[in-house]
Backbone as a printed PyTorch tensor [residue, N CA C, xyz], in Angstrom:
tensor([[[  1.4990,  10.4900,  -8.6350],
         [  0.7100,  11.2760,  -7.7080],
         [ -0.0320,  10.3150,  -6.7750]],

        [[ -0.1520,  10.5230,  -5.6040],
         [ -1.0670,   9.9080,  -4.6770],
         [ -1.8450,  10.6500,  -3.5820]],

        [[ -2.6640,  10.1760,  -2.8310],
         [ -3.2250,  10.8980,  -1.9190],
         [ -2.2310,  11.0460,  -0.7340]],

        [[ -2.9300,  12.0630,   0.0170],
         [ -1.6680,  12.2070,   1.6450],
         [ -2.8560,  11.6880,   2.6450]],

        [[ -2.3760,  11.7220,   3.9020],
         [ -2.2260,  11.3050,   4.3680],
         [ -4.1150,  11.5480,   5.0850]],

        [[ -4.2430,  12.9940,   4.4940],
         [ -5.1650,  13.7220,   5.4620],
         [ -6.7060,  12.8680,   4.7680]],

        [[ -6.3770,  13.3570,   3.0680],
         [ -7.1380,  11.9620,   2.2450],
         [ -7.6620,  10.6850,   2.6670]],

        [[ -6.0410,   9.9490,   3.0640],
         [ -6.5270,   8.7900,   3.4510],
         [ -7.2710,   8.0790,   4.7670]],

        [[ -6.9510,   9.3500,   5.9750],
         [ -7.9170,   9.2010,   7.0120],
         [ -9.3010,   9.2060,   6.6500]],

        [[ -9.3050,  10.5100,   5.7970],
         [-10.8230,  10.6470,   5.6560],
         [-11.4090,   9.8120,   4.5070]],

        [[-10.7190,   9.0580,   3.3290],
         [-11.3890,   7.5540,   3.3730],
         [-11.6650,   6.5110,   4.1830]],

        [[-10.6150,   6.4390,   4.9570],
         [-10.8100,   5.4380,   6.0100],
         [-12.2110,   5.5810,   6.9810]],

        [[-12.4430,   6.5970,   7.3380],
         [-13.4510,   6.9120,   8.3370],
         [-14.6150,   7.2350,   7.2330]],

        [[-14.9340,   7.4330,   6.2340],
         [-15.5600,   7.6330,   4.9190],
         [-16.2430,   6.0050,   4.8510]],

        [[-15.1760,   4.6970,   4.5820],
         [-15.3850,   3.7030,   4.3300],
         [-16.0890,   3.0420,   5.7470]],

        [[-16.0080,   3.4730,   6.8450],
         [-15.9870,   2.4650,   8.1740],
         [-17.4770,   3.2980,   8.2820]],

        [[-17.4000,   3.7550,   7.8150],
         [-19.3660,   4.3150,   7.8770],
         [-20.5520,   4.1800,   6.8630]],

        [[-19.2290,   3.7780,   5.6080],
         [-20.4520,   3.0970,   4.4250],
         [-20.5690,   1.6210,   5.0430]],

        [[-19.5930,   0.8240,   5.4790],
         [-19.9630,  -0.2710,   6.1820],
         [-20.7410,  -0.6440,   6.9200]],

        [[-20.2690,   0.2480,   7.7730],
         [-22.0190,   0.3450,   8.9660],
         [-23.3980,   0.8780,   8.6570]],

        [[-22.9490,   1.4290,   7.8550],
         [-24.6980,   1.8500,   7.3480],
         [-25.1700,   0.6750,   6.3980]],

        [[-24.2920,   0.3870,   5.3500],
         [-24.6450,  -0.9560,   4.6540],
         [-25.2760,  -2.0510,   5.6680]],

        [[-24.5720,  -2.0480,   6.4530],
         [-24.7320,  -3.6840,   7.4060],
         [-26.1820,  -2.8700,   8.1820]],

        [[-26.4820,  -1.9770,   8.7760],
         [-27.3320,  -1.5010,   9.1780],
         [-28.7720,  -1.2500,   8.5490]],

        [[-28.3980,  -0.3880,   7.2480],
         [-29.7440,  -0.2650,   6.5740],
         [-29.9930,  -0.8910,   5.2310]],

        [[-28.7830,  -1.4460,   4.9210],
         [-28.9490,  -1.9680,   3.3680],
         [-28.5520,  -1.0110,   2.4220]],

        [[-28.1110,  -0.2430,   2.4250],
         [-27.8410,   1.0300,   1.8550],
         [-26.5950,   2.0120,   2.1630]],

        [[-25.8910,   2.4620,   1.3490],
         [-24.8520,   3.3670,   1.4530],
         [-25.5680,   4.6860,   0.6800]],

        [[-25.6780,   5.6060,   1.0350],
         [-26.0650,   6.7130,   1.0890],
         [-25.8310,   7.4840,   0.2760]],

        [[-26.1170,   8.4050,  -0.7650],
         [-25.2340,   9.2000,  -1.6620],
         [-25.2340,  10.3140,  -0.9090]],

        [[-25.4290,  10.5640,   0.2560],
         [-25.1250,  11.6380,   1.5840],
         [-23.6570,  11.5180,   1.7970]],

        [[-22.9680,  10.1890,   1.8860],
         [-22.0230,   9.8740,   2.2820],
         [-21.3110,  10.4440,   1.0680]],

        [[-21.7290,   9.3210,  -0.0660],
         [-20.8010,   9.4170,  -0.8410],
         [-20.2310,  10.3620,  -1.9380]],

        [[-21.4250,  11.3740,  -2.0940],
         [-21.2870,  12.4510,  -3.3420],
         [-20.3690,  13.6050,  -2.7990]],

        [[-20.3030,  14.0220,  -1.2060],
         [-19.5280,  14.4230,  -0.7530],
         [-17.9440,  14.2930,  -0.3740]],

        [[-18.0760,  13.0690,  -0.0640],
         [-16.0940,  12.3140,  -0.2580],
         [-15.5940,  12.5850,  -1.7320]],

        [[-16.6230,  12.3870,  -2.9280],
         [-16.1120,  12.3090,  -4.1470],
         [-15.8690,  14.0960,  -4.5690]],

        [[-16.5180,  14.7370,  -3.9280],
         [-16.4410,  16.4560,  -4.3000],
         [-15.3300,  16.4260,  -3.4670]],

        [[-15.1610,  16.2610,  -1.9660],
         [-13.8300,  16.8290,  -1.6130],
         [-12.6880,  16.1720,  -2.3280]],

        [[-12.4640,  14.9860,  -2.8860],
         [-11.5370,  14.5630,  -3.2300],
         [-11.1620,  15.1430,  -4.4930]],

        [[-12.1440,  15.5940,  -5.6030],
         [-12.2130,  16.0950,  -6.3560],
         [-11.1730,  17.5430,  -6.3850]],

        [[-12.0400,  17.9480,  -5.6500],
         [-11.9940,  19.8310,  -4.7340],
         [ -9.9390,  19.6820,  -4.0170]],

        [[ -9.9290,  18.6170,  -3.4540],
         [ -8.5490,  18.7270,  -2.9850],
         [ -7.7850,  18.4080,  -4.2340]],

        [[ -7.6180,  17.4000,  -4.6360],
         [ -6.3990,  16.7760,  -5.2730],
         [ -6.3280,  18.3650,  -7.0110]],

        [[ -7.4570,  18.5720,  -7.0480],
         [ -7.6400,  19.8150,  -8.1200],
         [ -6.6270,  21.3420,  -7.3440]],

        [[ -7.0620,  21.1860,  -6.1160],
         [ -6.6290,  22.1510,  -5.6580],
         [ -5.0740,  22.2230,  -5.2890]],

        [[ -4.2990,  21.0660,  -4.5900],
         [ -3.2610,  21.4630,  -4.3960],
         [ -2.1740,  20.8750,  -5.7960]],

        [[ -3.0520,  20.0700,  -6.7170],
         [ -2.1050,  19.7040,  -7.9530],
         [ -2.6300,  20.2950,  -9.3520]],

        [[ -3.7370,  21.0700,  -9.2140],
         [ -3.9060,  21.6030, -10.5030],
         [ -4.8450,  20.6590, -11.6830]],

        [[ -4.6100,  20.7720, -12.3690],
         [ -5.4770,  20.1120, -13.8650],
         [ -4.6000,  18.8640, -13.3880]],

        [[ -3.6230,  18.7360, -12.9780],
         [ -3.2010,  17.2600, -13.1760],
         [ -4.0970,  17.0430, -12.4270]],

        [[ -3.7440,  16.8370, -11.0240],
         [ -5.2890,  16.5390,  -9.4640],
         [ -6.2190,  16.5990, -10.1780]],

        [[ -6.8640,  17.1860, -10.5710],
         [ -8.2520,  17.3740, -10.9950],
         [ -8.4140,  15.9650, -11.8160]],

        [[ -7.2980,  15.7210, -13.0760],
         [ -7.5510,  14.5840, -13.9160],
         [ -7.0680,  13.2110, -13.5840]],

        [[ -5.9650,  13.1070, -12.3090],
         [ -6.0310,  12.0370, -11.2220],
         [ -7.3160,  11.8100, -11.1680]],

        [[ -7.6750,  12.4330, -10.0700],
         [ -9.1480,  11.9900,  -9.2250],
         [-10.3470,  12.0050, -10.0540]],

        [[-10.3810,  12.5070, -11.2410],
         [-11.3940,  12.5390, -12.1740],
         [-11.4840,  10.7040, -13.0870]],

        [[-10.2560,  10.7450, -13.5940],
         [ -9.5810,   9.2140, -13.7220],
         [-10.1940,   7.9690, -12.9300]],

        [[ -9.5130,   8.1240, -11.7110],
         [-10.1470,   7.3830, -10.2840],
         [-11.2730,   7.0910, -10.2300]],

        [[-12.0640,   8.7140, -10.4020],
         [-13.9160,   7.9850, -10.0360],
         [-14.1770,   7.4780, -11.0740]],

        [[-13.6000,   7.9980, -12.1560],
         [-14.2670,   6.9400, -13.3370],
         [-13.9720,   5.6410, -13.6830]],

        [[-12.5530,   5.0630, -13.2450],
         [-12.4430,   4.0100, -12.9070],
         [-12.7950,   2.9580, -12.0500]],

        [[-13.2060,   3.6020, -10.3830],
         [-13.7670,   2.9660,  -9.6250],
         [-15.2000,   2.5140, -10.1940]],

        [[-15.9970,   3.7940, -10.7180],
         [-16.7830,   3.4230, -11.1020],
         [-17.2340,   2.1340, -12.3730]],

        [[-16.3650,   2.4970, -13.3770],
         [-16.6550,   1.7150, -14.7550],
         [-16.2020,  -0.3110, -13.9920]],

        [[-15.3710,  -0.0730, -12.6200],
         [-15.0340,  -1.9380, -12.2200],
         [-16.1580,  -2.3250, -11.9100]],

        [[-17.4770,  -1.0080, -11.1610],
         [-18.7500,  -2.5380, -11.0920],
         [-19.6490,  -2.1480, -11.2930]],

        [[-19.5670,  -1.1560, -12.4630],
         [-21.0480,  -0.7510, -13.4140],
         [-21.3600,  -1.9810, -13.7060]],

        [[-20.9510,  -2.6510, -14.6690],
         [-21.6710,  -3.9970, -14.7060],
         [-22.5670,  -5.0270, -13.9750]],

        [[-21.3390,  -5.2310, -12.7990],
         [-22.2160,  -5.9040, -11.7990],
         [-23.7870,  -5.3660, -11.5000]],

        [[-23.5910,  -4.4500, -10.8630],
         [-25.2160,  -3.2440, -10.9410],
         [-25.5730,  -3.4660, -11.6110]],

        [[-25.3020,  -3.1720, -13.3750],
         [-26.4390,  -3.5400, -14.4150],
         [-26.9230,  -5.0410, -14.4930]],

        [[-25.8990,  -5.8670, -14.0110],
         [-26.9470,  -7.1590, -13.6970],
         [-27.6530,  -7.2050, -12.6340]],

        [[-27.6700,  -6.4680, -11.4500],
         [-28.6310,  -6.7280, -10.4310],
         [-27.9200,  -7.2960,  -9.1180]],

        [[-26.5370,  -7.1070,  -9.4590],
         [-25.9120,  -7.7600,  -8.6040],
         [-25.5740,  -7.2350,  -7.0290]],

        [[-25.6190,  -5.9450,  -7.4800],
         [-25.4260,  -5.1970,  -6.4540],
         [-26.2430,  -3.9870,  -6.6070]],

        [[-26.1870,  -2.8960,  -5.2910],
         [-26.4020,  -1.7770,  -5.0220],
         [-25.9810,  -0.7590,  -6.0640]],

        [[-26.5200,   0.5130,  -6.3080],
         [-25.8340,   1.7020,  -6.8010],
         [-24.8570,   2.4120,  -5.6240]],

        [[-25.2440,   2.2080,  -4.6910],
         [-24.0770,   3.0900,  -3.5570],
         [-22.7780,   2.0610,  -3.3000]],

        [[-23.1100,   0.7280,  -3.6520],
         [-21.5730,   0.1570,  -4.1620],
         [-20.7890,   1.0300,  -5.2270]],

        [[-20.9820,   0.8210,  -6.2070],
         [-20.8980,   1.3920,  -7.5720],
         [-20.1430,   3.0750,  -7.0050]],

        [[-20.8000,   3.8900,  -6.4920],
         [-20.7310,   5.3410,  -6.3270],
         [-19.9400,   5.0180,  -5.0500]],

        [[-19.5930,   4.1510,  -4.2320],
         [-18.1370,   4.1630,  -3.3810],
         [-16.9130,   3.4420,  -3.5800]],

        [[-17.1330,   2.8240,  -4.6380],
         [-15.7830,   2.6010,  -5.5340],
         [-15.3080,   3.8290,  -6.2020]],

        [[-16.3410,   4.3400,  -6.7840],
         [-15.9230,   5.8560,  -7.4590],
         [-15.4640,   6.7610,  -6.3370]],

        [[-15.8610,   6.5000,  -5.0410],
         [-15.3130,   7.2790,  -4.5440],
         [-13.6880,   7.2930,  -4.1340]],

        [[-13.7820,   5.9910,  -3.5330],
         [-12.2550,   5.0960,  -3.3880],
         [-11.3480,   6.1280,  -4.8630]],

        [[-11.7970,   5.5020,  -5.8970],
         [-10.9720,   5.8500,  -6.9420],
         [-11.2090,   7.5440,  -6.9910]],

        [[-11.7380,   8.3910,  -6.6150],
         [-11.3610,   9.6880,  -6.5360],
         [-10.3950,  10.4860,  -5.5020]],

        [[-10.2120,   9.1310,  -5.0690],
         [ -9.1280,   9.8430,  -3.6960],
         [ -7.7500,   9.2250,  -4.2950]],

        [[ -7.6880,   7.9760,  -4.2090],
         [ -6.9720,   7.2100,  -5.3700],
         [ -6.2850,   7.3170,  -6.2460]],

        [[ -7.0270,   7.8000,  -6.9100],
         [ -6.3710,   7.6170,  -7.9220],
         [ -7.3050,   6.3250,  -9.3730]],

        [[ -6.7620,   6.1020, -10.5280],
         [ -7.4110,   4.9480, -11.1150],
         [ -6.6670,   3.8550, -10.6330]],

        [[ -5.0060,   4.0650, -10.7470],
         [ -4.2660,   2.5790, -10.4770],
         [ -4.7410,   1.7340,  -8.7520]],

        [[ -4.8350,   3.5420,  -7.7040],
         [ -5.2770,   2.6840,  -6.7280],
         [ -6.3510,   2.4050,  -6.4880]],

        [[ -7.5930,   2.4240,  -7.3850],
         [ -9.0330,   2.0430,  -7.5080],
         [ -8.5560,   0.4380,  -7.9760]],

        [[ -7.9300,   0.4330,  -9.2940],
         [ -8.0190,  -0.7570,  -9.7730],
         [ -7.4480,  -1.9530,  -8.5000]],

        [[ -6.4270,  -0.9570,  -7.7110],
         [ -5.7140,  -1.9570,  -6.6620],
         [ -7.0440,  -3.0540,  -5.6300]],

        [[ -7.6810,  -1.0760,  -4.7850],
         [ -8.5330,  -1.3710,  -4.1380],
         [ -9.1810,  -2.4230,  -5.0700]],

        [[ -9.8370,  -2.4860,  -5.7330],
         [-10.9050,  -3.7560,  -6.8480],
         [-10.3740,  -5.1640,  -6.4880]],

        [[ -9.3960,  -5.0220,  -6.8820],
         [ -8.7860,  -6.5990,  -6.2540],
         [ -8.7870,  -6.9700,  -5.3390]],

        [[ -8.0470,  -6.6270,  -4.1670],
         [ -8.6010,  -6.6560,  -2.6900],
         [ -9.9200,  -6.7110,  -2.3200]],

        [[-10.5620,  -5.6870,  -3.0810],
         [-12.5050,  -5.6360,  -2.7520],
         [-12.8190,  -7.6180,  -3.0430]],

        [[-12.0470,  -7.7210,  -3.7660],
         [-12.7930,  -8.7660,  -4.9370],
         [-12.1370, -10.1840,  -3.8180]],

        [[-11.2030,  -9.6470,  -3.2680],
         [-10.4950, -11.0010,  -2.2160],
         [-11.7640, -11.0780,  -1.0300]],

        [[-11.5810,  -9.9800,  -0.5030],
         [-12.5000,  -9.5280,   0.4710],
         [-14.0000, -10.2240,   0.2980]],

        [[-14.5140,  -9.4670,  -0.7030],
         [-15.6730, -10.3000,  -0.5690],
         [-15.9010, -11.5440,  -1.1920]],

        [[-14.8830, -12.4350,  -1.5020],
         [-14.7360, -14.2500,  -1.6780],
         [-14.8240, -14.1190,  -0.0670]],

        [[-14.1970, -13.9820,   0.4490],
         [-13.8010, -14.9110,   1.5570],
         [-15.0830, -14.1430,   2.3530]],

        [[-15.8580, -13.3140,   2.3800],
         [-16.7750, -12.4880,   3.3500],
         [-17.9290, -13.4960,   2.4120]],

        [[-18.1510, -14.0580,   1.5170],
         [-19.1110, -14.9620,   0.5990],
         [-19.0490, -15.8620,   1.9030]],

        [[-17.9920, -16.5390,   2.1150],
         [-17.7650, -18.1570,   2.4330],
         [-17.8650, -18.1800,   3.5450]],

        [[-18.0330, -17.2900,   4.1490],
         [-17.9520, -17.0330,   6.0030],
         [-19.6030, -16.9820,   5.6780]],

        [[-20.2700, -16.2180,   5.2040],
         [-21.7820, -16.3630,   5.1470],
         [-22.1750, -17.5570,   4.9470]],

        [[-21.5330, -18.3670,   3.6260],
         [-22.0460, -19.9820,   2.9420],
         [-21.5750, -20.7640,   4.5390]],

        [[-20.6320, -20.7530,   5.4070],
         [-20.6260, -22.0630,   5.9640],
         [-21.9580, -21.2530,   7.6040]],

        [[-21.2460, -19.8930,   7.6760],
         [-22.6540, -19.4540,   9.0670],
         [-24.1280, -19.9900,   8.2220]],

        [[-24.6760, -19.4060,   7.3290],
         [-26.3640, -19.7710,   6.9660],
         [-26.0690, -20.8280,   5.9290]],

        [[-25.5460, -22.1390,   6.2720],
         [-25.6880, -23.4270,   5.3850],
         [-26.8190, -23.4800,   4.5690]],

        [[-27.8280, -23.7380,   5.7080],
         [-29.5660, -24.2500,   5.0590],
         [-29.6540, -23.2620,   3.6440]],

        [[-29.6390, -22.0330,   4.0310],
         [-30.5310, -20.9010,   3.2280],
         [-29.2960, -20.9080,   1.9500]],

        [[-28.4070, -21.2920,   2.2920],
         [-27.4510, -20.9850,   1.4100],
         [-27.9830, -22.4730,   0.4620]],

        [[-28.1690, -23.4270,   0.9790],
         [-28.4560, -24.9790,  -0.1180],
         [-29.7280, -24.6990,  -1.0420]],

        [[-30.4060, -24.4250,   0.5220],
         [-31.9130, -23.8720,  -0.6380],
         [-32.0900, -22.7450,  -1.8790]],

        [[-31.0180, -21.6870,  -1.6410],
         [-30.9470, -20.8470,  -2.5720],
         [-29.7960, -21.3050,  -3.7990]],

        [[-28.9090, -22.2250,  -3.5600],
         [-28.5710, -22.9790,  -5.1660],
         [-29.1350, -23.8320,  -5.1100]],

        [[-29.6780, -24.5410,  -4.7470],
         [-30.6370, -25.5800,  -5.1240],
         [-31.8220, -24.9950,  -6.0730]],

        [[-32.4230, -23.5790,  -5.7590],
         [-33.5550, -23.7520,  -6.5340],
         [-33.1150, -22.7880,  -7.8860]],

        [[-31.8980, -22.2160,  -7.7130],
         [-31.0080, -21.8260,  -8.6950],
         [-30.5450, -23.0150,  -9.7210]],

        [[-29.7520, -23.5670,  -9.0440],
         [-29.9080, -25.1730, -10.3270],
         [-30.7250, -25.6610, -10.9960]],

        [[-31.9440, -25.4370, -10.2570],
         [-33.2550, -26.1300, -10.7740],
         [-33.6320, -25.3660, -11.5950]],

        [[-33.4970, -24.0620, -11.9210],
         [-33.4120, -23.0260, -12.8790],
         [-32.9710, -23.0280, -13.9120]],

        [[-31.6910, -23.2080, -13.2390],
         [-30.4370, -23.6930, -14.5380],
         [-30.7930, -24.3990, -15.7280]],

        [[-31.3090, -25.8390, -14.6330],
         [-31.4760, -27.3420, -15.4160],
         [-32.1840, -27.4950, -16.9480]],

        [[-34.1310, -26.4060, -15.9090],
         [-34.6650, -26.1390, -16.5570],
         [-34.5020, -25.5610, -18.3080]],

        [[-34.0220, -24.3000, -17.9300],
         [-33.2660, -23.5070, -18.9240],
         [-32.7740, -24.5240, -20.0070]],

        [[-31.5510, -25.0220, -19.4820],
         [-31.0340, -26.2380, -20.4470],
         [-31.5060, -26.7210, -21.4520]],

        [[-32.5710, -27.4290, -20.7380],
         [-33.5500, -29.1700, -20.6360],
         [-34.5490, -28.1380, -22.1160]],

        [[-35.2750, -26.7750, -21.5720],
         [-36.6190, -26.6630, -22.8880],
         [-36.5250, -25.3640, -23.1500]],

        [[-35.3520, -25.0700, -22.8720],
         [-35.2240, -23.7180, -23.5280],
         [-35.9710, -22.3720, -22.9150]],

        [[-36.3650, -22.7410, -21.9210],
         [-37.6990, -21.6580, -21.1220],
         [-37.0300, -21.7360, -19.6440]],

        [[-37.1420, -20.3700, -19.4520],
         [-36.2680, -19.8990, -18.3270],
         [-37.4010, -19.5360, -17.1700]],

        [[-38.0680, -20.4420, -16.4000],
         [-38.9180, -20.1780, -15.6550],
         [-38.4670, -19.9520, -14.1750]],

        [[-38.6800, -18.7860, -13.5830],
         [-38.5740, -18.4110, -12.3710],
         [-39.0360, -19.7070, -11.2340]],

        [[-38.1080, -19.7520, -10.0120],
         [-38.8580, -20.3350,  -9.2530],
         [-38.5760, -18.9930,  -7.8600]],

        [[-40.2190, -18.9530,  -7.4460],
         [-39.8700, -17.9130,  -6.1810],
         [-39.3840, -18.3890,  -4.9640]],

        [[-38.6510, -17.9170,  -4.0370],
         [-37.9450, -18.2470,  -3.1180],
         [-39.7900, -19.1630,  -1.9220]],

        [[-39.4010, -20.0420,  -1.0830],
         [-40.3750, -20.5600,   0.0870],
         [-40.3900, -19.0630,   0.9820]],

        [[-42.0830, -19.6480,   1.6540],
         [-41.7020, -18.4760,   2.5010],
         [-40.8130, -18.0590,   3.5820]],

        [[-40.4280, -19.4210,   3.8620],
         [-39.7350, -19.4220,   4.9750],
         [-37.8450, -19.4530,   4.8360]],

        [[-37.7080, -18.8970,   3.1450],
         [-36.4250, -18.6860,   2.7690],
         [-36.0940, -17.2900,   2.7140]],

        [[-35.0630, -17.1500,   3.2360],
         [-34.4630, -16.4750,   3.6140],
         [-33.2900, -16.2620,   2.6640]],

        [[-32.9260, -15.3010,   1.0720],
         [-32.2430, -15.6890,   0.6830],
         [-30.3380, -14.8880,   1.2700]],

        [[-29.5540, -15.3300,   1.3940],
         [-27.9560, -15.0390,   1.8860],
         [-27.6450, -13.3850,   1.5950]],

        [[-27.4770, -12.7650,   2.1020],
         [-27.4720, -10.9900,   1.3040],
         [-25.8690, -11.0690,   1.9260]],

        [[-25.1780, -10.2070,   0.9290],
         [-23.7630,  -9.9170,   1.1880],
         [-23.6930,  -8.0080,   0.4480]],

        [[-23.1030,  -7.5310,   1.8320],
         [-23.3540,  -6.0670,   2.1090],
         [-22.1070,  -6.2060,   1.8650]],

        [[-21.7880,  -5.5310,   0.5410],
         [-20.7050,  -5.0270,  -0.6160],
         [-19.8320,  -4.3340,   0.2960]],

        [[-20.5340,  -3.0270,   0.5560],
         [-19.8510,  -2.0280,   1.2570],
         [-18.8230,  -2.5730,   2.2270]],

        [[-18.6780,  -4.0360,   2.7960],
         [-18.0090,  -4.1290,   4.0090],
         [-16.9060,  -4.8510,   3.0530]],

        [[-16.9490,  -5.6090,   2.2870],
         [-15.9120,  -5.7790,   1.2190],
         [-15.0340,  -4.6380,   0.7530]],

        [[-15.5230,  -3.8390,  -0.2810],
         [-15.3140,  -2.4520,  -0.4290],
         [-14.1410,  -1.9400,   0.5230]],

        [[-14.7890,  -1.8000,   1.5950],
         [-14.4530,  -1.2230,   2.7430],
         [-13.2440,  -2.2310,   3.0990]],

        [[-13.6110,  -3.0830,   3.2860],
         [-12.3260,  -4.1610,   3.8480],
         [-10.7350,  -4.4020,   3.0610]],

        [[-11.5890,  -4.0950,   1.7750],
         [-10.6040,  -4.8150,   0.8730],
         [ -9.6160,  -3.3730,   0.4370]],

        [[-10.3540,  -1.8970,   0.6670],
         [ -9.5050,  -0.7220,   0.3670],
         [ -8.2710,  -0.1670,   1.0930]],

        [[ -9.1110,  -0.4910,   2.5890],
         [ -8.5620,  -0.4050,   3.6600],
         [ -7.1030,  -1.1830,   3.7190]],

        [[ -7.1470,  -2.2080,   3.2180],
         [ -6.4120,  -3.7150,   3.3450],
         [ -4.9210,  -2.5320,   1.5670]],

        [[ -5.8910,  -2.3890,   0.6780],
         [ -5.1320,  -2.3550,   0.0530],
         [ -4.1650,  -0.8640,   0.0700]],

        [[ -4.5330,   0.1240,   0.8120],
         [ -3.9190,   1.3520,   1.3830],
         [ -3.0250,   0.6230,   2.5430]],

        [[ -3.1020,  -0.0380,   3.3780],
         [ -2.0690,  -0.3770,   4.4980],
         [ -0.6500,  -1.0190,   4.0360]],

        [[ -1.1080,  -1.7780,   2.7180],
         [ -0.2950,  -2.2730,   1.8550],
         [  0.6400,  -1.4200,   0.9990]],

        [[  0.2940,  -0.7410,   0.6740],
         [  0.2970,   0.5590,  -0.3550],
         [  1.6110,   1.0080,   0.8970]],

        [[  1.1070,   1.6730,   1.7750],
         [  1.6720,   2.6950,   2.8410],
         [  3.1230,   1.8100,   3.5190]],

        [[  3.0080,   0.5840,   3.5880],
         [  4.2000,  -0.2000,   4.0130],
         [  5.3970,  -0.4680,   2.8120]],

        [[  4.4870,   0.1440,   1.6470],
         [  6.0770,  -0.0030,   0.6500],
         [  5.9010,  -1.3240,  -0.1710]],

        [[  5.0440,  -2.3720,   0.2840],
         [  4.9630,  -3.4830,  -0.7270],
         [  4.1200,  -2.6540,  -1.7190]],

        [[  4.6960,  -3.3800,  -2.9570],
         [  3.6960,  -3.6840,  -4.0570],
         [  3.6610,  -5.2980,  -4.5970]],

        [[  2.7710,  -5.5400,  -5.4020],
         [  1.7380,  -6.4240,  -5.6760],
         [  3.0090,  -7.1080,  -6.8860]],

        [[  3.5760,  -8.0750,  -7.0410],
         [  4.4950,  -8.6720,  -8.3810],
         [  4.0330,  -8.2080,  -9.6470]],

        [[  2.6090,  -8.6210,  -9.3830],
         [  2.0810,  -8.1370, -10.7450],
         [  1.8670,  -6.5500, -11.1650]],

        [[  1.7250,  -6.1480, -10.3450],
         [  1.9170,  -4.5070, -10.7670],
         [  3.0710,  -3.4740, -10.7290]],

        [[  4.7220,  -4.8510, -10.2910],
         [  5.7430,  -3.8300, -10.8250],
         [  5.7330,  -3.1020, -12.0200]],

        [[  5.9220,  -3.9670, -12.9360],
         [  5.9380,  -3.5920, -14.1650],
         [  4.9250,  -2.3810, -14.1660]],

        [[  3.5650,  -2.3290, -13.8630],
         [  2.6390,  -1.5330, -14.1080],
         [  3.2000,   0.2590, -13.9640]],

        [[  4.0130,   0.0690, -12.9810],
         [  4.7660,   1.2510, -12.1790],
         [  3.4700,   2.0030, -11.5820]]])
């Protein structure tokens, strides 16, 4: 089972607005997102039945369960988290897990474009991370050091990853390649 076509526009234009609002306000919206995940829900239930329903049910729970974690460390946003679930309710789980990988290419290389644009802020913020580290090591006591005032620490807006890397992995999807490693997967 997969999504059509009408689905995947309206992720696409779904995703190109959690991006911009991410990059804009810091935030992806559960305005945006609780609604993509009901229609996707609401469609794939509707024209496939209990199967659709347990596709896209699958999906969000898969999108979701790839970066509950991250969140529970602090790593990210909750409206990351709740637009992976969404991805994976249109999706599917296999093409959540797809999108994930791509997300996960996406934002390496959207990391490293930030590390070489803000060098400084980027040295000062592992630098006083190491010094953290060291600490830790050295006496067993994990003492905070707070950022200078005049640091600025590197922020990387998920959503445009997310977004980049789903996008990237539906165009892929739609041209007929698949991934070596996920023949077998079928």
């Amino acid at each position: 089972m997969t999504a059509d076509i009408f689905l995947i526009m309206f992720l696409g234009i779904a995703l190109i607005v959690a991006a911009v609002t991410d990059l804009r306000f810091q935030k992806i919206p559960n305005l945006l997102t609780f609604p993509v995940m009901l229609t996707a829900l609401t469609y794939h239930g509707a024209t496939n039945g209990l199967d659709g329903l347990l596709f896209s049910s699958a999906g969000l729970a898969m999108g979701i369960a790839l970066l509950i974690l991250p969140y529970l460390l602090g790593v990210m946003g909750a409206g990351d988290v709740k637009l992976m679930g969404t991805v994976g309710a249109i999706l599917g789980a296999r093409g959540a897990f797809i999108a994930f990988l791509f997300t996960g290419i996406a934002g390496g290389i959207y990391a490293l474009i930030i590390l070489l644009i803000r060098r400084n802020e980027c040295r000062a913020w592992v630098t006083r991370h190491a010094t953290m580290l060291k600490t830790l090591l050295l006496t067993g006591h994990f003492i905070p050091i707070p950022a200078g005032k005049n640091e600025n620490n590197p922020r990387l807006f998920y959503g445009v990853a997310i977004a980049s890397g789903t996008l990237f992995s539906v165009f892929l999807e739609s041209s007929g390649y698949v991934l070596p490693i996920l023949r077998s997967i079928g």
